[in-house]
C-alpha positions in Angstrom: -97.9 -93.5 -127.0 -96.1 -91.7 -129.9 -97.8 -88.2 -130.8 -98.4 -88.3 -134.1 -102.0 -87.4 -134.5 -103.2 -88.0 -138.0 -106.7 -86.7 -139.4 -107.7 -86.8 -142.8 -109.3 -87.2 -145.5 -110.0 -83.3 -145.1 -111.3 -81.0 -148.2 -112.3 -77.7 -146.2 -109.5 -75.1 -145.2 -111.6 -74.2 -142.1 -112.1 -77.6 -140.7 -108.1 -78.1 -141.5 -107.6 -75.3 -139.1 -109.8 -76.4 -136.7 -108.3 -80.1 -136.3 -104.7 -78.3 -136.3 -105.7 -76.0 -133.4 -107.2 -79.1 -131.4 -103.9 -80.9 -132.0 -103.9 -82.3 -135.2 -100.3 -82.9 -136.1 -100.9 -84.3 -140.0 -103.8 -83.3 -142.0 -104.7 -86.1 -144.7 -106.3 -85.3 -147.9 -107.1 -87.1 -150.9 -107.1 -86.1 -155.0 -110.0 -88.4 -155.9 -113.5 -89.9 -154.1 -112.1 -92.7 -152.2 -114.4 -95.9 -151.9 -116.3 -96.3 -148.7 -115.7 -93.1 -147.4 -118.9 -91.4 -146.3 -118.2 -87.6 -147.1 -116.2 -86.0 -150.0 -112.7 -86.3 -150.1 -111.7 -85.1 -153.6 -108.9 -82.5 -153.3 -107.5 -80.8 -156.5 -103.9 -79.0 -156.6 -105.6 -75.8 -156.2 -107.7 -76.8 -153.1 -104.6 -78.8 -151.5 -101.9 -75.7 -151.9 -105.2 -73.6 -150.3 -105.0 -76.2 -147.5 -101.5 -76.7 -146.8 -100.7 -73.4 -147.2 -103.1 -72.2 -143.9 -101.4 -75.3 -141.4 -98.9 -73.6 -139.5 -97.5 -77.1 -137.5 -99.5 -79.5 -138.8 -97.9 -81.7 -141.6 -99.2 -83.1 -144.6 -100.0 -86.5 -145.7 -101.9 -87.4 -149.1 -103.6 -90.6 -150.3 -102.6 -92.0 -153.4 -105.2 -93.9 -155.9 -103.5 -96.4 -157.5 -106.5 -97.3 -160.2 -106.0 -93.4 -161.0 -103.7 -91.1 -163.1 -100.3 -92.1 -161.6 -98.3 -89.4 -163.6 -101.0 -86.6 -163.0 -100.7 -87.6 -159.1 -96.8 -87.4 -159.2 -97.1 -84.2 -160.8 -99.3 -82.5 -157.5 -97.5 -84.4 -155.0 -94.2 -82.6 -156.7 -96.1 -79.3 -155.8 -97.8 -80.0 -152.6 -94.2 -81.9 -151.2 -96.2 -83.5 -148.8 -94.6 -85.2 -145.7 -96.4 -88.5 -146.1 -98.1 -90.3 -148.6 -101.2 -92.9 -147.6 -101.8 -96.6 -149.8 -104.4 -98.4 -149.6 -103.2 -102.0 -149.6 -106.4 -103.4 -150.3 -106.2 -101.4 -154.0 -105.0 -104.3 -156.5 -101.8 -102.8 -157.9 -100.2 -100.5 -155.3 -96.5 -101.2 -157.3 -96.6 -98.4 -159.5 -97.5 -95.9 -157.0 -93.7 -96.3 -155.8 -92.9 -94.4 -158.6 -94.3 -91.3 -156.8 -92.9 -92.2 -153.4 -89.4 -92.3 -155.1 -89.8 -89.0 -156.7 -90.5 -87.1 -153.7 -89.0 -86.9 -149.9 -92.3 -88.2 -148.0 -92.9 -91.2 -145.1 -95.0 -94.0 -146.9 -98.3 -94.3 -144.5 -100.2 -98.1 -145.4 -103.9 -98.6 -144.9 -106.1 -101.2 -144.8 -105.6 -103.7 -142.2 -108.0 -104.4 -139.9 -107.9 -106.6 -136.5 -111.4 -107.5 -135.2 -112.2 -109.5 -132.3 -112.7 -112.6 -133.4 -109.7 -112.8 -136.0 -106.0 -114.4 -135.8 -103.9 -112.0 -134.5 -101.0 -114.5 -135.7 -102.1 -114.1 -138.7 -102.0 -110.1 -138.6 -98.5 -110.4 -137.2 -97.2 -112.3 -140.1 -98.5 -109.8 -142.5 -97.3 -106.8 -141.1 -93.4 -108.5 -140.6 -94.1 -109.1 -144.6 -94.7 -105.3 -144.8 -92.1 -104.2 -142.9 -89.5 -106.5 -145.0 -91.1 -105.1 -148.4 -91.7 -101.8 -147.8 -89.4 -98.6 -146.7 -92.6 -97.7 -144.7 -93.3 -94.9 -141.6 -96.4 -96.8 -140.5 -99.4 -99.0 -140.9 -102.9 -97.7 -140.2 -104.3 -100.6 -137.8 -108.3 -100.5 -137.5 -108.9 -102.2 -133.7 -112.3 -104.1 -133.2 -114.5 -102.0 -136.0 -117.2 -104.7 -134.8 -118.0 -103.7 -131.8 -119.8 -100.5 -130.2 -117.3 -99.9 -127.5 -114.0 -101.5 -127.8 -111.9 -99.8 -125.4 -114.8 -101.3 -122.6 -114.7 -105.0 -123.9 -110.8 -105.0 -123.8 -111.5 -104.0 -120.4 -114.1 -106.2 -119.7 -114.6 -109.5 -121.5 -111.2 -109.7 -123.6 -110.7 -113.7 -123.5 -113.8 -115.2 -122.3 -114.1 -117.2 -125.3 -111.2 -119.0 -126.6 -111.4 -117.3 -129.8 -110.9 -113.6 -128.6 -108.8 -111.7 -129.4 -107.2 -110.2 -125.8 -105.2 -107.4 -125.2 -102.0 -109.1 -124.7 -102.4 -109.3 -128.6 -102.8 -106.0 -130.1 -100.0 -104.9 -127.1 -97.9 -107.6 -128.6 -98.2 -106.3 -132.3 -98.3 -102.3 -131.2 -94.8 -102.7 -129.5 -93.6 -105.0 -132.7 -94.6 -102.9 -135.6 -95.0 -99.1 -136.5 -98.6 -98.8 -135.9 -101.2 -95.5 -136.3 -104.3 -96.6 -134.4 -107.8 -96.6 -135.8 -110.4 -97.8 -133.3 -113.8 -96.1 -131.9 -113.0 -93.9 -128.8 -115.0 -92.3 -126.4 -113.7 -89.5 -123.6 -114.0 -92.1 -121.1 -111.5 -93.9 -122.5 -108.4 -91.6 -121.2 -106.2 -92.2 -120.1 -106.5 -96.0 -120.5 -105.7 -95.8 -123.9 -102.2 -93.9 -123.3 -101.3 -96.0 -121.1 -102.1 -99.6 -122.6 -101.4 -98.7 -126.3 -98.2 -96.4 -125.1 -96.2 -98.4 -128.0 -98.5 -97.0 -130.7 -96.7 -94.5 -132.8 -100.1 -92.7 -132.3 -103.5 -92.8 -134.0 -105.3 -92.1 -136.8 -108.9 -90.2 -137.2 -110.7 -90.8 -140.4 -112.9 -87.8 -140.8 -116.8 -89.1 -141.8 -119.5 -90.0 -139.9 -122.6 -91.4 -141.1 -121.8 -94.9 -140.8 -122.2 -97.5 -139.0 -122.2 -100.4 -140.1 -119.2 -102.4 -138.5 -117.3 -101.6 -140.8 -113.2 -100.5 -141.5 -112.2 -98.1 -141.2 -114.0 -96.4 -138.2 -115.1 -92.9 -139.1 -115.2 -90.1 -136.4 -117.0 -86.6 -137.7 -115.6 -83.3 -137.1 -116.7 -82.6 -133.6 -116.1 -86.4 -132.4 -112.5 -85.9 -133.8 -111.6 -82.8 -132.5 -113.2 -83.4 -128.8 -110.7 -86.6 -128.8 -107.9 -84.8 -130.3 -108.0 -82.5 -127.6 -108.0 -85.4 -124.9 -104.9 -86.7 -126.5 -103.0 -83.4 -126.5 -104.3 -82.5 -122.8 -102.5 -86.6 -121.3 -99.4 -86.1 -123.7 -98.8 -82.4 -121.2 
């Protein structure tokens, strides 16, 4: 598995550091409230130059909003230079925002896909080649089985024992096709296991929350959760 280690969306300095320390290697943030997110995200310029100014090896990736101020975001992306920018494909108009990813140096990051269960993985791999064609992209954020409580132990498991299933063939298939960040619920049982099935991965991706649980994508982790597992991940890539 790759070792990029992405957290985010973060809006305190402190908890910045302490994902960076446990092995964070980009720290996401966000300039507006982003929908279904259970915490605050909202990070002004002045918050965000606070932030990236206190990483000393972590790297920076910002979410872009594209129902919000395009030129306004442009304008702080200029300052912050970060090294990625993260769209949310499920937005409507996500076009425009290529006017900011042209105007600075940074890795385009796309979210929103989401492979459960009991969906076409087919289907899944035909969108992301469609991606990859379009877009001059770094990665796509996959969220793995957000509908069930342990994933990692039903891939193990009872993968495939109805015809419908998704099995693990599948998402090893698509990992070692495509640029993907992982986005799944994990538990410290699941090393190594994870490292060594998803080793195509470019790496995963922690979104910072907690408070939910509904099924839902993506799959939240909270800041204790994320940095316990960031520190697995650092300790199996030695």
């Amino acid at each position: 598995m790759g070792n990029h280690l992405f957290v985010g969306p973060v809006a305190d300095p402190g908890a910045a550091l302490k994902l960076e320390y446990a092995g964070a290697s980009v720290i996401g943030l966000a300039f507006y409230e982003l929908p279904r997110y259970p915490v605050n995200t909202r990070v002004d310029l002045s918050l965000g130059q606070v932030i990236s100014s206190a990483l000393s090896s972590a790297e920076l990736c910002v979410s872009l909003d594209a129902r919000k101020d395009i030129e306004l975001q442009r304008k702080w992306c200029a300052l912050l230079e970060p090294d990625y920018v993260a769209i949310d494909l499920r937005q409507a108009d996500t076009s425009q925002l290529l006017t900011i990813t042209r105007s600075i140096k940074a890795k385009i990051i796309l979210m929103g896909l989401v492979l459960d269960y009991d969906e076409d993985p087919q289907w899944l791999s035909e969108r992301l080649r469609s991606l990859v064609s379009d877009w001059d992209l770094f990665a796509v954020v996959l969220t793995l089985l957000p509908g069930l409580k342990r994933p990692v132990q039903w891939l193990q498991e009872e993968s495939g024992a109805c015809e419908e299933d998704v099995v693990l063939g599948d998402i090893e298939t698509i990992l070692a096709s495509f640029p993907v960040l992982v986005n799944m619920e994990l538990d410290k049982r699941d090393f190594p296991w994870v490292k060594q099935r998803f080793s195509s991965a470019l790496g995963f991706f922690f979104f910072l929350g907690g408070g939910r649980d509904d099924g839902g994508a993506p799959v939240f982790s909270d800041l204790e959760t994320t940095t316990s597992l960031l520190s697995k991940f650092t300790r199996h890539a030695e």
